[in-house]
C-alpha positions in Angstrom: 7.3 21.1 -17.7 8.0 20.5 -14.1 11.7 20.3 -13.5 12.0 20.0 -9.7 9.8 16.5 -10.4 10.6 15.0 -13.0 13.3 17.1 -15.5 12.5 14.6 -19.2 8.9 15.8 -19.1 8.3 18.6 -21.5 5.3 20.7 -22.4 6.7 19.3 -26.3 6.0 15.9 -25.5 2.9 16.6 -24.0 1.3 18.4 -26.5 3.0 15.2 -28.9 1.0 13.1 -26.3 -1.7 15.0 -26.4 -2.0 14.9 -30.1 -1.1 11.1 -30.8 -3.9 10.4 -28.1 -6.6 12.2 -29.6 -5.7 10.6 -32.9 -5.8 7.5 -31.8 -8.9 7.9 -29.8 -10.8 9.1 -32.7 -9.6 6.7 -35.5 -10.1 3.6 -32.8 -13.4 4.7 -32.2 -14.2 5.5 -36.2 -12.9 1.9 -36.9 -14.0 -0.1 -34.3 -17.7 1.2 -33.6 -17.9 1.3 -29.9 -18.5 5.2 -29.7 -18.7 8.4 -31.8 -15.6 9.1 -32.8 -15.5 12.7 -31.1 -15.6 11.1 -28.1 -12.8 9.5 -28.9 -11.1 12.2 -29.7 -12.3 13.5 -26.5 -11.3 10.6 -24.4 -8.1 10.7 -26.1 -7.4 14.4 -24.9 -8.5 13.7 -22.0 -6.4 10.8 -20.2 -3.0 11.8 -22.2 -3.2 14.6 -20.0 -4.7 12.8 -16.7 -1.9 10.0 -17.7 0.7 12.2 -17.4 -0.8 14.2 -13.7 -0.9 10.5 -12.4 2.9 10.1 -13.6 3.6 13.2 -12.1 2.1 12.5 -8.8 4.0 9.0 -8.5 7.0 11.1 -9.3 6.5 13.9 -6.9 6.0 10.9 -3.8 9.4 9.2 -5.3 11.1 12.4 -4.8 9.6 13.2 -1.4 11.1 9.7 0.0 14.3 10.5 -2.0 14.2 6.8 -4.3 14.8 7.8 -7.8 14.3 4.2 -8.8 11.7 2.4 -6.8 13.4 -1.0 -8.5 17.0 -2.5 -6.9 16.6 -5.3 -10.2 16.9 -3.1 -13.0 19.2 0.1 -13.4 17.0 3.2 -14.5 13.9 1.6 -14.1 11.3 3.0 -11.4 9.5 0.1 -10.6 6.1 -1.8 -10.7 4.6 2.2 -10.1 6.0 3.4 -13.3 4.6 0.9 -15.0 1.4 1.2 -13.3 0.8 5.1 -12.3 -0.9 6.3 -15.5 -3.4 3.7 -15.5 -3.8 3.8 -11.6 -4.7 7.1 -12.0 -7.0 7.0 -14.8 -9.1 4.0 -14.4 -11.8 5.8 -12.1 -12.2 8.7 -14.4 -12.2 6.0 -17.8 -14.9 4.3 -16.2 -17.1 7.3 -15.5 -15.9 8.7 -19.2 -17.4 5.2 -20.6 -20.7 4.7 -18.2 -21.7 8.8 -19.3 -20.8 8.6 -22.8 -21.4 5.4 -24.1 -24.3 4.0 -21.9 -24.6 0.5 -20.6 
């Protein structure tokens, strides 16, 4: 998908992502009441996609300081902002997803 940033991603597990999110979204929604289940599928969609842009980004500033693992604790593991990039990223746009389509 991007191989000078981060060579594992794939436009395969992307589209899986993609996919699996929307599912999710819309059955979570269907079961659980909180909004109509298109917009789960929507929100789904959505933030698989803005989930992986925010890993991406997080990627792209590891690179530019050259620290493939932001962590000296555990081997292979990026740190506190691979744990926390996705959401980082998302959280603005989930809360103006939420406040448009499901009213408060």
């Amino acid at each position: 998908m991007s191989p000078s940033i981060s060579p594992g991603k794939t436009w395969e597990g992307l589209g899986g992502a993609v996919i699996s999110a929307g599912l999710t979204g819309y059955l979570f929604a269907l079961l659980c009441g909180i909004m109509a289940p298109v917009f789960g599928l929507l929100f789904g969609v959505i933030f698989a996609i803005l989930g992986q842009m925010g890993d991406l980004a997080e990627s792209m500033l590891k690179r530019d300081a050259a620290a493939k693992d932001s962590s000296l604790l555990i081997p292979g593991f990026g740190g506190i902002l691979d744990v926390i990039d996705s959401p980082l990223a998302t959280a603005p746009a989930a809360y103006a997803f939420f406040m448009l389509c499901c009213g408060t």
